[in-house]
N, C-alpha and C positions, 0 to 999 in steps of 0.2 A: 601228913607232916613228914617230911624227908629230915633225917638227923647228920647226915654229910651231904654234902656235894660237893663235888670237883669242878670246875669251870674252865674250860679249854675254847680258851679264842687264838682267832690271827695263826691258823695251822699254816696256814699258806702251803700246802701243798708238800710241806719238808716231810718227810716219813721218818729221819731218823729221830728228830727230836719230838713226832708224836708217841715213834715208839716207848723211846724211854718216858715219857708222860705216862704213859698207861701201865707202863712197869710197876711204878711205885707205889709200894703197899697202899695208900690211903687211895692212891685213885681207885687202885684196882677193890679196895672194901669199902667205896661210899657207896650210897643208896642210889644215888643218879648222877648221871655226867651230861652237864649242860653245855654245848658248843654254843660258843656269840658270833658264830657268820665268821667270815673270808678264811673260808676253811680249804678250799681245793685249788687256787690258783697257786700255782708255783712248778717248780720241776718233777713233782712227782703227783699230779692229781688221782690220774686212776687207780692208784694203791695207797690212797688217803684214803678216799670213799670210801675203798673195800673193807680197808680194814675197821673204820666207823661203823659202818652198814654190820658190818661183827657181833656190834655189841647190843645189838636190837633193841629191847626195851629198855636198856640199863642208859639209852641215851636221848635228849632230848636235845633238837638242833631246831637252832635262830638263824633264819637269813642276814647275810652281810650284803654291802654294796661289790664285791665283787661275785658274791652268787648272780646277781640280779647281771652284771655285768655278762658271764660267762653266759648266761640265759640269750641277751641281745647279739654278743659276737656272735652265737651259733645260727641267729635269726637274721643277719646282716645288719648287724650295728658293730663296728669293729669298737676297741677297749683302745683306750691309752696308750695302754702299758700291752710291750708285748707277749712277755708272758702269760697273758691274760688270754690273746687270740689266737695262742698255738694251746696254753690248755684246753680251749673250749673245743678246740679240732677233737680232741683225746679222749672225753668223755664219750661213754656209751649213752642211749638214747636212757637207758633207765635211770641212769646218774641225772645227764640232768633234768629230769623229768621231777627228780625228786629235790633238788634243787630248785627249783621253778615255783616249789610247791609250798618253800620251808614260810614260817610263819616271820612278821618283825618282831614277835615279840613274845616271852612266852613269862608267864606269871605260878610262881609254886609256893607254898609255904616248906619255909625251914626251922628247922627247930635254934628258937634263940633268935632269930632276925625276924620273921612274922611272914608277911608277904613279901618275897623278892620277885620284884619283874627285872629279866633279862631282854637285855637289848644287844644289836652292834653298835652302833654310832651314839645315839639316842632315841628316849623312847618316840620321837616322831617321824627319824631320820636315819636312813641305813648309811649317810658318810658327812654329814654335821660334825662339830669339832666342838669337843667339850674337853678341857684341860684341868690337871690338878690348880694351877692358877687361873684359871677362869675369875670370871667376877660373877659376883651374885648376884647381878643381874640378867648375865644369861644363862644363870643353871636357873633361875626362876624362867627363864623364857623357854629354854626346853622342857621342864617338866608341868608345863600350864599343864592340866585338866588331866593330872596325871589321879586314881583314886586316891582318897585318903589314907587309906589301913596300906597302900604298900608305902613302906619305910625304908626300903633298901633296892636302888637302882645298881645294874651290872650290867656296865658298858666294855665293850673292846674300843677296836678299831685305830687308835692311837699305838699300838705295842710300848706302853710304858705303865707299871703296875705302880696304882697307888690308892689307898680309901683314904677318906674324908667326909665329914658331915655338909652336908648344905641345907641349912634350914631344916634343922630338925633329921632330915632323910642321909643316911647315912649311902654314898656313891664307894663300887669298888670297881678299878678295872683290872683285873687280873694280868695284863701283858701278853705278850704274844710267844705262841709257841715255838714259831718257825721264823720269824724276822723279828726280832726282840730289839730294841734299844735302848742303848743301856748297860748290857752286858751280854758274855755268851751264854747260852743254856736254854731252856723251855723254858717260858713264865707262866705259873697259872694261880689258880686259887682254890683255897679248899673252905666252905661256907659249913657252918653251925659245930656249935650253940655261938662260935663268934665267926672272925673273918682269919685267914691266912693265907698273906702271900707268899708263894714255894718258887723256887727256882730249882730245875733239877738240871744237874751239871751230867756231860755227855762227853766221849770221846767226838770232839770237832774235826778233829785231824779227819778220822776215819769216816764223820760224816759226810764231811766236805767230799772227800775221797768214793761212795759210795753213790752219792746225788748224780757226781761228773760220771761216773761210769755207767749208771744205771737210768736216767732219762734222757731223754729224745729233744730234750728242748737244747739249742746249740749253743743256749749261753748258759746252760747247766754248771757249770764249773765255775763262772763270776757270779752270777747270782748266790749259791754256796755261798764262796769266800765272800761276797758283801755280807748277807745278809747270816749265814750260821757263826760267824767269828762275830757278827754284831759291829762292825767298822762303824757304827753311826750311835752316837751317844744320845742319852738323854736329852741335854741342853741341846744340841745338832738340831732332836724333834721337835722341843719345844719352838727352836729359832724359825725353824719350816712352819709349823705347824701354827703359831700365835696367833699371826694376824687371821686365819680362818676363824676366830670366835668371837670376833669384831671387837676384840682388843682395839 
């Protein structure tokens, strides 16, 4: 039985706002630090990993949909997005080897919520769209034949932090570290004996400023500014995002 945890989704690849994530007493004193997937794509992948890869046993890491992504661009399957097929260039063979490898799901007890299974997307689906408005019809259609005793699902993939019960199972998504929407800062979550959502605030300025100078990707510098200033709101997400949950 684990009596904290920290939960760190959606790094996307930002180093400055994991660093300050890991700065902060309670992450650095829980008992395990749980990654939800889409941890390396962004301007700075190979010094995300490392410094994750750091924390060895004190971390427990979920595959996302852009793990699984950065795995096919390297294979010849090109990604969407392009930040996505110039990180996958960046990776060393051991990176993503161990990415290839990460699990969808991974289930721990905490003290005070019982069984929590972490996920990225949902538990069946590494980029399915589950929303604090959802209807409960389809938080009943992702969590079919989920066990009984887990009570507590933790999703990313959305970058917008919110809990809520569904039927009984109390759902948290922590938000996202490195492309947050909603506001600026790192989102994440700190689990037992309840839930809290943290935002840790960062110099942006200097973030933004250290991203553009210090990786290789050429749109290092708009990426930044979109995504560490947060230019896209909650409501922005949920407007993009809706119709995916067959709203």
């Amino acid at each position: 039985m684990f009596a904290r945890v920290a939960v760190l989704s959606d790094i996307h690849g930002a180093l400055p706002a994991l660093e300050a994530v890991l700065a902060e007493p309670d992450v650095a004193a829980a008992d395990l630090i749980v990654l939800t997937g889409d941890i390396a794509t962004g301007p700075q992948p190979v010094e995300v990993l490392d410094l994750l890869a750091g924390l060895g046993e004190r971390a427990r890491w979920v595959g996302g949909n852009c793990e699984r992504e950065l795995v096919e661009a390297r294979t010849g399957k090109p990604a969407a997005i392009e930040v996505s097929n110039w990180a996958a260039t960046q990776l060393r063979d051991d990176q993503l080897a161990r990415l290839a490898a990460l699990p969808p799901t991974v289930t721990l007890p905490v003290a005070g919520l019982g069984e929590v299974l972490f996920c990225h997307a949902t538990p069946r689906d590494d980029e399915e769209l589950v929303l604090v408005d959802s209807r409960p019809e389809r938080w009943a259609e992702v969590f079919a034949g989920l066990p009984a005793e887990v009570g507590t699902v933790v999703c990313g993939h959305t970058h917008m932090p919110f809990t809520r019960l569904v039927d009984r199972r109390l759902v948290v998504n922590p938000g996202s570290v490195g492309m947050p929407y909603g506001g600026a800062g790192a989102w994440w979550a700190l689990l037992g004996p309840g839930v809290q959502l943290r935002r840790t605030r960062f110099d942006v300025d200097a973030a933004c400023a250290r991203v553009a100078a210090g990786s290789g990707f050429p749109g290092a510098a708009e990426w930044a500014d979109e995504y560490l200033r947060s230019r896209h709101s909650d409501l922005d997400a949920l407007a993009v995002f809706g119709p995916g949950d067959g709203r």
